[in-house]
N, C-alpha and C positions, 0 to 999 in steps of 0.2 A: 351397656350393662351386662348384657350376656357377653360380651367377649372377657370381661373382669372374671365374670366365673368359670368361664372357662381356662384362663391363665392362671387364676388362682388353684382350681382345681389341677392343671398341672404342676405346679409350684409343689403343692402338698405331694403331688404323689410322688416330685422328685426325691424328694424327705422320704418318705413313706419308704420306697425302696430300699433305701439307704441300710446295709445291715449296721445290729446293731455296735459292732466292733468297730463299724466306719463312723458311726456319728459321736462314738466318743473319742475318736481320733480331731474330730472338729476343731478348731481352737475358736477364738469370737471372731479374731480377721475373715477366717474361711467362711462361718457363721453368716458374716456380715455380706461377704462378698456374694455366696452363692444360693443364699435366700433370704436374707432381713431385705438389703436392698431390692432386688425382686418384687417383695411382699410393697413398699412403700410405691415405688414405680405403676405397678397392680391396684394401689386406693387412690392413684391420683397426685402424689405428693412426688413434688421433684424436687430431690436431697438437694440440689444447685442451686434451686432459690433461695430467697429470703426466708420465705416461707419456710424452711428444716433449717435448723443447725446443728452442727455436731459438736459433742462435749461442752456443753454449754451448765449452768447452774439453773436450775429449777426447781420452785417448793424448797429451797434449803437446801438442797442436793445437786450432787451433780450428776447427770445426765446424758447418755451415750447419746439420742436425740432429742431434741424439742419442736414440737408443730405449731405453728404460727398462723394467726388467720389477721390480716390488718395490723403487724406486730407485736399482737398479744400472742402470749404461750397460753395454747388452748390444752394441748396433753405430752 
């Protein structure tokens, strides 16, 4: 558990740094690449399994990801 905080807590402060000229240069790929993923790896969820899908339909919508516990969409 402390290692999560502590990776998380780096994660944020890589953001954190970031000016703010650079984080609207961001596009969602970049976004995605160099701290959403991160963030998901960080709670335990591996985007590879079953368990995540990406752009999938959820609640009526579509959705960039979906979390899975036992094949149900949990969020």
């Amino acid at each position: 558990m402390e290692n999560q905080k502590e990776q998380l807590s780096k994660l944020i402060g890589r953001y954190e740094v970031l000016p703010a000229a650079e984080r609207k240069k961001y596009n969602e790929a970049n976004t995605r690449k160099n701290f959403i993923l991160s963030l998901f790896e960080i709670l335990g969820w591996d985007r590879r399994s079953e368990d995540v899908s990406e752009e999938e339909r959820a609640s009526g919508k579509r959705v960039d990801y979906a979390f899975k516990i036992n094949g149900i969409t949990i969020f």
